[in-house]
LUMKOLFI-949281 format. One record per residue (C-alpha): residue number from 0; residue in one letter; chain; x, y, z. Coordinates in steps of 0.2 Angstrom, whole numbers, padded with zeros to 4 digits. Layout:
BEGIN
ATOM   nr  rest  kette      X      Y      Z
ATOM  NUM     A      A      X      Y      Z
...
***
This chain:
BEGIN
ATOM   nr  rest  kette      X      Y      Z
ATOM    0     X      A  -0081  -0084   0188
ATOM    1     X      A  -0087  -0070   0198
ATOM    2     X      A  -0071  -0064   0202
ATOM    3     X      A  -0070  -0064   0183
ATOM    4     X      A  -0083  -0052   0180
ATOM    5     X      A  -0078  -0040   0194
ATOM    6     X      A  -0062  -0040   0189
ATOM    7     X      A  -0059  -0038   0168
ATOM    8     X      A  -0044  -0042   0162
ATOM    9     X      A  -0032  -0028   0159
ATOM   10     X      A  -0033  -0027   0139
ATOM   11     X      A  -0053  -0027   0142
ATOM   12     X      A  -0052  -0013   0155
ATOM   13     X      A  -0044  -0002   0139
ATOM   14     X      A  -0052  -0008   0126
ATOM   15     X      A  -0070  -0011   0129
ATOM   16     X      A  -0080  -0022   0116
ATOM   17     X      A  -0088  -0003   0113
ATOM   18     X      A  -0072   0001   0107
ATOM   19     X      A  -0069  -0014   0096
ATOM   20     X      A  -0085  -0010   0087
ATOM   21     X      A  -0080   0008   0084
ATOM   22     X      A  -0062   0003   0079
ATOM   23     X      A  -0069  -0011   0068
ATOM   24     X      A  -0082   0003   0058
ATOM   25     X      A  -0068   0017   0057
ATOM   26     X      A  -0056   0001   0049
ATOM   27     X      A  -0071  -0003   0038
ATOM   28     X      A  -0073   0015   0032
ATOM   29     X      A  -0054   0017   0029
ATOM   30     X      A  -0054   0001   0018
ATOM   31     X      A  -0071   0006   0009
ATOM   32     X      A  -0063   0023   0005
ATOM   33     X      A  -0047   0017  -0002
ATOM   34     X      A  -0056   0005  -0013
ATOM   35     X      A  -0066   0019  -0018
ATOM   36     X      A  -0051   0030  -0020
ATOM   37     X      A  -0042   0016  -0030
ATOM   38     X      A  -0055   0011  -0044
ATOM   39     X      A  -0042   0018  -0058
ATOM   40     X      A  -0030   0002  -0051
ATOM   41     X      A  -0045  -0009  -0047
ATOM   42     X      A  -0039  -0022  -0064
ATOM   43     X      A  -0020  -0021  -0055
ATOM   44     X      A  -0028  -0032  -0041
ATOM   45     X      A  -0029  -0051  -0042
ATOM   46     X      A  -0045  -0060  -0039
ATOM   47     X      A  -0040  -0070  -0023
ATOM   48     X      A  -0037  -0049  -0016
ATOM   49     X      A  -0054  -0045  -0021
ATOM   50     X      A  -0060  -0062  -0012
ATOM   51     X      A  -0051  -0058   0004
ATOM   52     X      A  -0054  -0038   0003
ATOM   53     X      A  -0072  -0042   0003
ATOM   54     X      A  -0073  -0057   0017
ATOM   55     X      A  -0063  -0042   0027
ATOM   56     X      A  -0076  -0029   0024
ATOM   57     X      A  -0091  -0042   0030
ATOM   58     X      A  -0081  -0047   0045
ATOM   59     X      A  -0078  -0029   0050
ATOM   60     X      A  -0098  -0026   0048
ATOM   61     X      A  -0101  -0042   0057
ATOM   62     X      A  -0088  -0037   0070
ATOM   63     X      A  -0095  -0022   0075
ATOM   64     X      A  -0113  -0029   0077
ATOM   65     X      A  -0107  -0042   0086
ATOM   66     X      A  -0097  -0031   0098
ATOM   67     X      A  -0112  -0020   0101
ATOM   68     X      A  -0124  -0031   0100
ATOM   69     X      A  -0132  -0043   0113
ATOM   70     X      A  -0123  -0057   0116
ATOM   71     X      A  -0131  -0076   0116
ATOM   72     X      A  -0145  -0072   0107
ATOM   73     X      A  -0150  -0079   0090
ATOM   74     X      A  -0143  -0065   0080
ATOM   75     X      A  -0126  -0066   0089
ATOM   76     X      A  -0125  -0085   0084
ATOM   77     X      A  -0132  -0079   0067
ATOM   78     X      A  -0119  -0069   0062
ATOM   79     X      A  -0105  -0078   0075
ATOM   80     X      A  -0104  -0090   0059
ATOM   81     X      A  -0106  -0078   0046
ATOM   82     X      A  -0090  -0071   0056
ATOM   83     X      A  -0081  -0088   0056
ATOM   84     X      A  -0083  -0095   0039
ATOM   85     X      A  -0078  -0078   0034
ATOM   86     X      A  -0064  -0078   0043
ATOM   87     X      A  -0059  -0095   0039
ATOM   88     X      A  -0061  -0091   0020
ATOM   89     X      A  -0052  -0076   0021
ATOM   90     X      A  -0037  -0086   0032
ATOM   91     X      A  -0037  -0098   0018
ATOM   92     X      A  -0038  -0086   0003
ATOM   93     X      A  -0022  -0077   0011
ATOM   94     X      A  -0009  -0090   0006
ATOM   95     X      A  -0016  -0088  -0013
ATOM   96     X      A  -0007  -0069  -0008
ATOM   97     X      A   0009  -0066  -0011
ATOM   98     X      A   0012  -0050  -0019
ATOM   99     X      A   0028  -0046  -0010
ATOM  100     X      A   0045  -0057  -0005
ATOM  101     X      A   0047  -0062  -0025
ATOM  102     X      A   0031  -0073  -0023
ATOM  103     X      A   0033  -0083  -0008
ATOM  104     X      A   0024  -0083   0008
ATOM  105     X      A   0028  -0068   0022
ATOM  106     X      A   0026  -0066   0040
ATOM  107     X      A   0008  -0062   0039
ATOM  108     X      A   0002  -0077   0032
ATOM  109     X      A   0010  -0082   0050
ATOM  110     X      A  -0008  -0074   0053
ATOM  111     X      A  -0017  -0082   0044
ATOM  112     X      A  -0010  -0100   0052
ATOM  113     X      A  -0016  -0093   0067
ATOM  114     X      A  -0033  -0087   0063
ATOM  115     X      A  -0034  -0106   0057
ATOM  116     X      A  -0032  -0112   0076
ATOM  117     X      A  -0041  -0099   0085
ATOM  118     X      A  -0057  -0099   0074
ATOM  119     X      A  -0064  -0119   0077
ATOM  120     X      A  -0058  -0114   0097
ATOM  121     X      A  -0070  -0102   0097
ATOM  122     X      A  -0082  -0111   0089
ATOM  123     X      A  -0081  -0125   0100
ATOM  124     X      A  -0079  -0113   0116
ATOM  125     X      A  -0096  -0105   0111
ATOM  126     X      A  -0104  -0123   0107
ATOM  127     X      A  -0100  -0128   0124
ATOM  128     X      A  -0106  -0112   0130
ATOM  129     X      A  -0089  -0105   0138
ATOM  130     X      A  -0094  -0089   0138
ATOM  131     X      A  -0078  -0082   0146
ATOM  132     X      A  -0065  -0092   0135
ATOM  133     X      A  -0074  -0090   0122
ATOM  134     X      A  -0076  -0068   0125
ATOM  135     X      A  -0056  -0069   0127
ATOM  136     X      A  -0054  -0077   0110
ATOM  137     X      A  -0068  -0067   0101
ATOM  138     X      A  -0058  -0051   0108
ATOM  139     X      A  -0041  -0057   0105
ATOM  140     X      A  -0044  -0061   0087
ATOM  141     X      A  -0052  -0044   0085
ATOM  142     X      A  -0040  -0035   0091
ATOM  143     X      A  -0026  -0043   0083
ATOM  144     X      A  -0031  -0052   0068
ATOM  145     X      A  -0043  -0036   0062
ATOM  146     X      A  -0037  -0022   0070
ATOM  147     X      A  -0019  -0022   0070
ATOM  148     X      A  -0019  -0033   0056
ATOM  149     X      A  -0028  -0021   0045
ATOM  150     X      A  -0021  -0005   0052
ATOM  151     X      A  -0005  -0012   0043
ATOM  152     X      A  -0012  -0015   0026
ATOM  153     X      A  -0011   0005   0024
ATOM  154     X      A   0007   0010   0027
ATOM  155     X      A   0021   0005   0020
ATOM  156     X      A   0018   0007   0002
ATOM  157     X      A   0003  -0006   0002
ATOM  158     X      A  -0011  -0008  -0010
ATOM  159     X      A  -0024   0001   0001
ATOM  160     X      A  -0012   0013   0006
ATOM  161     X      A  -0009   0018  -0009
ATOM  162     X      A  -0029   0020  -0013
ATOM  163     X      A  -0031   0029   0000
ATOM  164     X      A  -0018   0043   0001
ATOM  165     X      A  -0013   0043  -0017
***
């Protein structure tokens, strides 16, 4: 365990939880503006969008107070299950998505299956107070499932791409 915290692993040497919490605000900005931008095409969106759009935009709030905050505190486990359940919902939510590929499921709901496993890890990593595990898991989901995941929902001729830069 010490060597652990004397030697980070090499994704956390370049991306601090400091920079996850930026990253997670700049995302949430982005995402605030293009739905800002996009209110002429709000009624062109389907409910279960606006369902996942918002859970996003908590769990990009809750992510960067999380990443800046203190962890193992009261607030931390506060909004930890803020974070999971919206998580969860929005995972779920997901497969009631599917705008492109004639209707039918796409890779990212590939995602969304995983965002089903990790979550009730993570839960049950923090419950048992596996702090390291359960830090890997917290960043790893963070990274991939908000970060990348939602620096792809703007290119490509995507809904809040569109908002944004239309």
């Amino acid at each position: 365990m010490a060597s652990t915290a004397q030697h980070p692993a090499l994704l956390e040497r370049f991306i601090p939880d400091r920079l996850i919490g930026w990253l997670a605000l700049a995302l949430l900005a982005a995402v605030l503006a293009a739905i800002a931008r996009g209110h002429a095409h709000w009624g062109d969106a389907p409910p279960a969008v606006w369902i996942h759009l918002l859970l996003m935009v908590l769990v990009l709030a809750v992510t960067t107070a999380q990443m800046w905050g203190l962890k193992g505190t009261a607030p931390h486990r506060i909004l930890g299950w803020i974070w999971a359940i919206a998580m969860v919902g929005s995972a779920l939510i997901s497969f009631d998505i599917r705008l492109s590929k004639g209707g039918g499921f796409s890779v990212i709901h590939l995602l969304s299956v995983w965002v089903l496993i990790q979550v009730p890890l993570l839960v049950v990593q923090a419950r048992r107070h596996a702090v390291a595990g359960h830090r890997r898991r917290a960043r790893g989901l963070s990274i991939f499932a908000l970060l990348v995941a939602g620096f792809f929902t703007f290119p490509f001729h995507r809904m809040l791409g569109t908002w944004l830069f239309s």
